[in-house]
N, CA, C and O atoms as a GROMACS GRO file, in nm:
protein
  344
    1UNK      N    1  -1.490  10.927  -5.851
    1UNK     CA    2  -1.610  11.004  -5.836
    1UNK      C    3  -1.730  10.914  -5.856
    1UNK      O    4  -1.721  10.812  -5.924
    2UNK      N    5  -1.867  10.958  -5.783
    2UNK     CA    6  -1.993  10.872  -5.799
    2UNK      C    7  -2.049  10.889  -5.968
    2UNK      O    8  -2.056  10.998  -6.024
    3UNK      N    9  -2.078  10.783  -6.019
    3UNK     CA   10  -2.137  10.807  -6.134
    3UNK      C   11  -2.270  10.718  -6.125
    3UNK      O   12  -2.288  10.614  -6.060
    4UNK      N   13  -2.355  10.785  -6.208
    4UNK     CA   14  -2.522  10.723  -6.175
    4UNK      C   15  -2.536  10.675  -6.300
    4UNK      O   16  -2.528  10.750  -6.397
    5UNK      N   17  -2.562  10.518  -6.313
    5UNK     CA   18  -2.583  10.447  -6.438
    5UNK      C   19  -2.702  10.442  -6.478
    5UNK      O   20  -2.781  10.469  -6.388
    6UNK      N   21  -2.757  10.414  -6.594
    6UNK     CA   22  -2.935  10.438  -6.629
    6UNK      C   23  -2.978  10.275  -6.642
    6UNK      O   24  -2.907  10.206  -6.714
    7UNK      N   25  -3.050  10.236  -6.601
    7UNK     CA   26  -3.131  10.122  -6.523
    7UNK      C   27  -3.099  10.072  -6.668
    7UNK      O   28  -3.024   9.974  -6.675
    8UNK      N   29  -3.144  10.124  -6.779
    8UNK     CA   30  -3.121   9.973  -6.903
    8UNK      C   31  -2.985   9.908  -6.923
    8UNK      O   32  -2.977   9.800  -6.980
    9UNK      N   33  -2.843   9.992  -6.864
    9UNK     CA   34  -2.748   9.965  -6.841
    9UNK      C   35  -2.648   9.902  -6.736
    9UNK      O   36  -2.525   9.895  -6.730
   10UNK      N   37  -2.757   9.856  -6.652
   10UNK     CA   38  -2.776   9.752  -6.544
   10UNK      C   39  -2.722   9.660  -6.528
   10UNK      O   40  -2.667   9.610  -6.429
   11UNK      N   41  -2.740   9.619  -6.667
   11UNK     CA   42  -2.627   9.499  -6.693
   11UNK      C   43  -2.492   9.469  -6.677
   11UNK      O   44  -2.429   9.368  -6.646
   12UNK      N   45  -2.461   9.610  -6.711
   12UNK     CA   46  -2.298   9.603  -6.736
   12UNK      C   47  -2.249   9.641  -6.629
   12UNK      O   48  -2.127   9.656  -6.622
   13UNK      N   49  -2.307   9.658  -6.552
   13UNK     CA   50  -2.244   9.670  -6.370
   13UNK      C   51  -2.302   9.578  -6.256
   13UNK      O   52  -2.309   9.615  -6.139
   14UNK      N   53  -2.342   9.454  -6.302
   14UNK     CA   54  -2.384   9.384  -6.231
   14UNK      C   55  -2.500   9.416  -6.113
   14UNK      O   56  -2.510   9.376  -5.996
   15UNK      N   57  -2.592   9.517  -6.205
   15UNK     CA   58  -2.708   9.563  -6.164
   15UNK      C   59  -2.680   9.691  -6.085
   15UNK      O   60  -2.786   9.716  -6.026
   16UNK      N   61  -2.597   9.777  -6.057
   16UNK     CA   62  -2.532   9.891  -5.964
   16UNK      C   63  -2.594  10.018  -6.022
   16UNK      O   64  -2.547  10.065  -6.125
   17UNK      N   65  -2.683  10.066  -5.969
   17UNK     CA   66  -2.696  10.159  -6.017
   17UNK      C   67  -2.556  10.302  -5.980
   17UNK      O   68  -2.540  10.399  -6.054
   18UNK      N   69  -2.498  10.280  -5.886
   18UNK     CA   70  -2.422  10.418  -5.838
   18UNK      C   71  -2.286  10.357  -5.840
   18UNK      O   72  -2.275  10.272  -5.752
   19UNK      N   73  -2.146  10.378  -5.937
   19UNK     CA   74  -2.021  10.322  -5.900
   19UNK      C   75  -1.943  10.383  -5.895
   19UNK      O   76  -1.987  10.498  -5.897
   20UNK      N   77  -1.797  10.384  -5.888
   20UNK     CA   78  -1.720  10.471  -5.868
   20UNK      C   79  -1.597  10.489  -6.034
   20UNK      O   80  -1.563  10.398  -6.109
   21UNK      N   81  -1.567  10.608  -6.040
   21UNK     CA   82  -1.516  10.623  -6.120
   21UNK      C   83  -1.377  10.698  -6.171
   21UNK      O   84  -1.387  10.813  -6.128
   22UNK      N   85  -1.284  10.687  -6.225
   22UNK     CA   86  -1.181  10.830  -6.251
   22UNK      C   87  -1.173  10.864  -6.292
   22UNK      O   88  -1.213  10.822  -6.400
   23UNK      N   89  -1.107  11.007  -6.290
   23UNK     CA   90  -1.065  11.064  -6.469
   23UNK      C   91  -1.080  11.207  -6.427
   23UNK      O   92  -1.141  11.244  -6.327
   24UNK      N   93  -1.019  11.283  -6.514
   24UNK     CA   94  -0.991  11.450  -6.532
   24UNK      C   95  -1.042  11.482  -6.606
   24UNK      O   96  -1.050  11.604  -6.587
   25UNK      N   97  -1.104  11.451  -6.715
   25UNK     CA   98  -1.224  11.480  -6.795
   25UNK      C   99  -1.340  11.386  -6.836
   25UNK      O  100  -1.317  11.266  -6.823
   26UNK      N  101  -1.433  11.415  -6.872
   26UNK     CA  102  -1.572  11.316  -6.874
   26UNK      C  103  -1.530  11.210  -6.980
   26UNK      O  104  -1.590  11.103  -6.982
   27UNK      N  105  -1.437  11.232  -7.061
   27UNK     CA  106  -1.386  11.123  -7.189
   27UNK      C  107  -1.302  11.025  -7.126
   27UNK      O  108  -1.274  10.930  -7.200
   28UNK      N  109  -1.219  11.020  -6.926
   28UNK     CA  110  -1.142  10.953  -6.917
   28UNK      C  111  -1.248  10.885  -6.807
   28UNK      O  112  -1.248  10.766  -6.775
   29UNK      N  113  -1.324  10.971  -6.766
   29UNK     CA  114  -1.418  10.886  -6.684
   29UNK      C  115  -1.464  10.795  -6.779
   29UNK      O  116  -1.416  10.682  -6.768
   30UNK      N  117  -1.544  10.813  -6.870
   30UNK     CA  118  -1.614  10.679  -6.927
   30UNK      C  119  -1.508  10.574  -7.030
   30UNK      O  120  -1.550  10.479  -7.097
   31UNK      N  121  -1.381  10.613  -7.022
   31UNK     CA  122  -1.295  10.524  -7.048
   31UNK      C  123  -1.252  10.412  -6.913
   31UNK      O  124  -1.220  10.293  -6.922
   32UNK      N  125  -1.263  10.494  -6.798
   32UNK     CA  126  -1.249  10.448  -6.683
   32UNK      C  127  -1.380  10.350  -6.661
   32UNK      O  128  -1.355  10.260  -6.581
   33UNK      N  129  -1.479  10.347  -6.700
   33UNK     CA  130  -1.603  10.286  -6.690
   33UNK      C  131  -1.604  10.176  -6.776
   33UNK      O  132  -1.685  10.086  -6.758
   34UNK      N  133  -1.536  10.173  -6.853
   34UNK     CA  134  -1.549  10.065  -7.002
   34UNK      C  135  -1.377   9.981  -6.901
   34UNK      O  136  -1.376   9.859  -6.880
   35UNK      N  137  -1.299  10.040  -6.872
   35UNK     CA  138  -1.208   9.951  -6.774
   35UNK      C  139  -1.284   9.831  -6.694
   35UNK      O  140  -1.276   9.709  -6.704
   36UNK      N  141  -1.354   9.908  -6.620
   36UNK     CA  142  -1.444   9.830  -6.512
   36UNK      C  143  -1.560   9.751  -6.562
   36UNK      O  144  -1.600   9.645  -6.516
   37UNK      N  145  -1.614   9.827  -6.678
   37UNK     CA  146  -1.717   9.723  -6.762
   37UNK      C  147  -1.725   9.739  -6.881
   37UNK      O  148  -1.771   9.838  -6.939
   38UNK      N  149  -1.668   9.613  -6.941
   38UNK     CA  150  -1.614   9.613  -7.031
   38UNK      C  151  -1.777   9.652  -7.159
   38UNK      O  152  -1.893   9.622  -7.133
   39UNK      N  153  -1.733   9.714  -7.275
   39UNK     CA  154  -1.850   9.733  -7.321
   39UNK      C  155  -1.942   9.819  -7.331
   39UNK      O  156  -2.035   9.822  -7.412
   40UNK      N  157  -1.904   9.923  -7.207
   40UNK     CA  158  -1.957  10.032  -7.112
   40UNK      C  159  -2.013  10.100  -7.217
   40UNK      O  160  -2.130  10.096  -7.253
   41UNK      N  161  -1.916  10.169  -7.267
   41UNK     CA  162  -1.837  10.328  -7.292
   41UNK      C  163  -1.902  10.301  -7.474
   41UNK      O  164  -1.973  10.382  -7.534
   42UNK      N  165  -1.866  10.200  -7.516
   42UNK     CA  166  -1.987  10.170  -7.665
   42UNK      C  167  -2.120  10.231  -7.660
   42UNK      O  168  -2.152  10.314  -7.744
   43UNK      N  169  -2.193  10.198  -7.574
   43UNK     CA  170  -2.325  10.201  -7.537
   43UNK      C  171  -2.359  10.373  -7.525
   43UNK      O  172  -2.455  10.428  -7.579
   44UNK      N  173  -2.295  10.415  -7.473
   44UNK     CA  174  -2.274  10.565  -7.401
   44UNK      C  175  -2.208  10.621  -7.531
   44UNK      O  176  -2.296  10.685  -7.587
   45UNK      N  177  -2.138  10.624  -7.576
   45UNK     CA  178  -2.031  10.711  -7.667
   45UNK      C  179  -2.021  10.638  -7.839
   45UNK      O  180  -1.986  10.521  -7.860
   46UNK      N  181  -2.052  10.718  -7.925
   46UNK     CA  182  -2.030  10.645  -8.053
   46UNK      C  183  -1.860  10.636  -8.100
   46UNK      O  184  -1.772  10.670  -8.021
   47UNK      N  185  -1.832  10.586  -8.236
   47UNK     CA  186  -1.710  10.532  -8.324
   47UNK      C  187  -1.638  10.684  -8.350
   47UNK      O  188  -1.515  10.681  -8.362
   48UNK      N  189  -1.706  10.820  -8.360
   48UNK     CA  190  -1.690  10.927  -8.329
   48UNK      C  191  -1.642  10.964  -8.238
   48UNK      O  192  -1.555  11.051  -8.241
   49UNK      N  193  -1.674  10.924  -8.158
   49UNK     CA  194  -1.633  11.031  -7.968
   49UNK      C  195  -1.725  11.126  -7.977
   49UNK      O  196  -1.698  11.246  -7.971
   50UNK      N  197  -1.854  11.076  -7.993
   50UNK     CA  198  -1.909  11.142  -7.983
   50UNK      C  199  -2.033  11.087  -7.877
   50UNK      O  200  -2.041  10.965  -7.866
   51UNK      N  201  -2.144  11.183  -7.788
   51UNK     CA  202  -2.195  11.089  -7.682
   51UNK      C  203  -2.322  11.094  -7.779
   51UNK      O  204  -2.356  11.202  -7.827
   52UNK      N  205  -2.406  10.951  -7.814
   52UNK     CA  206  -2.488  10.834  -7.848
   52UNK      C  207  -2.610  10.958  -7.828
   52UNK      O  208  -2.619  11.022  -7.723
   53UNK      N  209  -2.712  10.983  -7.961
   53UNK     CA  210  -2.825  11.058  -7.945
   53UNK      C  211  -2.896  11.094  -7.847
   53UNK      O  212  -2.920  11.207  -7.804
   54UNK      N  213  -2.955  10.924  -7.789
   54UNK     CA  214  -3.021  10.860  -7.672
   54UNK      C  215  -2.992  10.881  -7.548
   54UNK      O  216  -3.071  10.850  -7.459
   55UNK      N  217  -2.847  10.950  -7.517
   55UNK     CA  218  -2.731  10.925  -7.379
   55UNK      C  219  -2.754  11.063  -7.382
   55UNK      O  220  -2.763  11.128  -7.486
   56UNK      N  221  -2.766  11.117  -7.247
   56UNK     CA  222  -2.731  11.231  -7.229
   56UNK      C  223  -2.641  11.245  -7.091
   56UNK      O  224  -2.696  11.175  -7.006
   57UNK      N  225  -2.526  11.307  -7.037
   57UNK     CA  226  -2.449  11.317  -6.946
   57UNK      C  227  -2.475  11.450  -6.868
   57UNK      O  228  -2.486  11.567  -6.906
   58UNK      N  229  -2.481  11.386  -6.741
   58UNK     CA  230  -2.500  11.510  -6.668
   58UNK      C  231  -2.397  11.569  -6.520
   58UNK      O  232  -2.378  11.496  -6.423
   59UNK      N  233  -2.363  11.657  -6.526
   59UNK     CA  234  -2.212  11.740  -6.431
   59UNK      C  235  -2.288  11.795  -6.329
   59UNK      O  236  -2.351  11.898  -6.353
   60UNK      N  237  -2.296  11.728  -6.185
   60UNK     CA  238  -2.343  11.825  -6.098
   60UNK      C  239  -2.497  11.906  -6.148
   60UNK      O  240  -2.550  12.016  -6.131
   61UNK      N  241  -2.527  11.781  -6.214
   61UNK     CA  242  -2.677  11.829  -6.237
   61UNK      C  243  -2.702  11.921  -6.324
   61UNK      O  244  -2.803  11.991  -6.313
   62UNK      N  245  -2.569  11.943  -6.476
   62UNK     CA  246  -2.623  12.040  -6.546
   62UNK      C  247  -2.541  11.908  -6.658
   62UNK      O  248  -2.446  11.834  -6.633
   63UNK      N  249  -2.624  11.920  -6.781
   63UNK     CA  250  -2.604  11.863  -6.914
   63UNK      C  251  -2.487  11.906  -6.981
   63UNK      O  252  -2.456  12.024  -6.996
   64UNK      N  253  -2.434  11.828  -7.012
   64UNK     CA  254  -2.265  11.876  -7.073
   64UNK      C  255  -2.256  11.813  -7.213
   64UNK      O  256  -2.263  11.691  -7.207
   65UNK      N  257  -2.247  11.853  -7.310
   65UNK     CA  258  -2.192  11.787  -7.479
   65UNK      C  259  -2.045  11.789  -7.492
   65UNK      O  260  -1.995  11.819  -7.600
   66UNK      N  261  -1.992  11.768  -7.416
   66UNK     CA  262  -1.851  11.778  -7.426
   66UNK      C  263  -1.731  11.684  -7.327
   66UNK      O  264  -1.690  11.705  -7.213
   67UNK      N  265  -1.708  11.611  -7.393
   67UNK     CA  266  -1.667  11.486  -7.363
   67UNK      C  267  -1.521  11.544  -7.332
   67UNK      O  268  -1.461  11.442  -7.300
   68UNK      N  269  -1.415  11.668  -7.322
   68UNK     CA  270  -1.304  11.745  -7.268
   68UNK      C  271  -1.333  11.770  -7.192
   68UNK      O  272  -1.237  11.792  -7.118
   69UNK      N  273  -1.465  11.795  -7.123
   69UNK     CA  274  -1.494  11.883  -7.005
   69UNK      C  275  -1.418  11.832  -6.879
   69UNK      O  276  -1.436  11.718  -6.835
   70UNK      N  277  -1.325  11.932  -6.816
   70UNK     CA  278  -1.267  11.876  -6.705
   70UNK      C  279  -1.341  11.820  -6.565
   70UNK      O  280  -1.463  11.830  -6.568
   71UNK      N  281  -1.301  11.781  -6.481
   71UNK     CA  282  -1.411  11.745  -6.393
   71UNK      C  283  -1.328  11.755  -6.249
   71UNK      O  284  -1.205  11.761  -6.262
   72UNK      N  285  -1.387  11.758  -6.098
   72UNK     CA  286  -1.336  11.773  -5.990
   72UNK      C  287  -1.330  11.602  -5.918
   72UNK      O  288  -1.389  11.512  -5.978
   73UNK      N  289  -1.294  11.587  -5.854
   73UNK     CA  290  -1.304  11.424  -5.779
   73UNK      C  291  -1.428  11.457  -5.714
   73UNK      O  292  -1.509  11.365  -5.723
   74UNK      N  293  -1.474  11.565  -5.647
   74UNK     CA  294  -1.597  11.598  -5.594
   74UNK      C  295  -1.740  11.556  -5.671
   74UNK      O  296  -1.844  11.498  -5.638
   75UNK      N  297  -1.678  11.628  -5.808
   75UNK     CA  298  -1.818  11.606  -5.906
   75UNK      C  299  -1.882  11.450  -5.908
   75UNK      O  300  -1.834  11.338  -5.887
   76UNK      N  301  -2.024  11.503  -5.945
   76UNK     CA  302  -2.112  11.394  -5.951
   76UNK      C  303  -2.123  11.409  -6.123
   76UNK      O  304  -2.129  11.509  -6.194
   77UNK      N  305  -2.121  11.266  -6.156
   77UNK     CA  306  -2.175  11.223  -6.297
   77UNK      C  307  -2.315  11.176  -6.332
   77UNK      O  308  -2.313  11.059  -6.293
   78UNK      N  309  -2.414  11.196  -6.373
   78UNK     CA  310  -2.511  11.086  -6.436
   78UNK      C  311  -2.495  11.072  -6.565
   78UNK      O  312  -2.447  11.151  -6.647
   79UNK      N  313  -2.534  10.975  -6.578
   79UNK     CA  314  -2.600  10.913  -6.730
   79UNK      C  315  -2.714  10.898  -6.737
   79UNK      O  316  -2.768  10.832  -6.648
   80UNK      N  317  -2.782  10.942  -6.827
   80UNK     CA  318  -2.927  10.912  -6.849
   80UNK      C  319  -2.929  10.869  -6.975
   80UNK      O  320  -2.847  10.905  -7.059
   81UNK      N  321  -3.040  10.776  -6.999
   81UNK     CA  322  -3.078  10.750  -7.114
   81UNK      C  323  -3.204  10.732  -7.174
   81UNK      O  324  -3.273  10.677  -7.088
   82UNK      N  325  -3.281  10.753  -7.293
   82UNK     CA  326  -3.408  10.787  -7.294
   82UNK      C  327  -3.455  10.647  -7.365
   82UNK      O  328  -3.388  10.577  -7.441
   83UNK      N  329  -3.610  10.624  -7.312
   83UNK     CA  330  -3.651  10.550  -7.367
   83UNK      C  331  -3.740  10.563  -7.488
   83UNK      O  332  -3.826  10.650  -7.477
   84UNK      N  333  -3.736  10.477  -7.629
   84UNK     CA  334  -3.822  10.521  -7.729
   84UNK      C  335  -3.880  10.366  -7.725
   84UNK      O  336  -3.842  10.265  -7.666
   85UNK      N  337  -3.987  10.395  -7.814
   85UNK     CA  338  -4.073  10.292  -7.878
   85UNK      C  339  -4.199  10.318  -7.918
   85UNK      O  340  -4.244  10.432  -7.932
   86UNK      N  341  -4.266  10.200  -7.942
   86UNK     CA  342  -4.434  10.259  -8.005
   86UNK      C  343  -4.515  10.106  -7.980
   86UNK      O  344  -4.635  10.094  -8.008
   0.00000   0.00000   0.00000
């Protein structure tokens, strides 16, 4: 499935913003993502399993907190991530 990476995470896909991904739930997709780049899935997901304050994941364009959530090969993924500072 297409997954949309957030520009500060650029890095870890050799600048790509849009790649491809697998998995039956959003926890095997971004395991599937840390396959392909290594490092990924840290950044995105804490020591918890839990998804990172800053990270928010999005299903076909609706926000999901739930890293079981099953998913279709159809579905679209984003990642977003917010920027802070001062």
């Amino acid at each position: 499935m297409k997954v949309q990476i957030p520009t500060p995470l650029f890095s870890y896909t050799d600048g790509r913003a849009f790649v491809e991904a697998e998995g039956a739930t959003v926890d095997a997709v971004t395991r599937d993502l840390d396959r392909q780049f290594p490092g990924l899935r840290f950044r995105m997901i804490d020591e918890q399993d839990g998804i990172r304050p800053h990270i928010k994941i999005f299903v076909n364009r609706v926000q999901i907190r739930d890293l079981k959530m099953t998913l279709a090969k159809s579905d679209e993924v984003a990642i977003i991530q917010a920027f802070s500072g001062g």
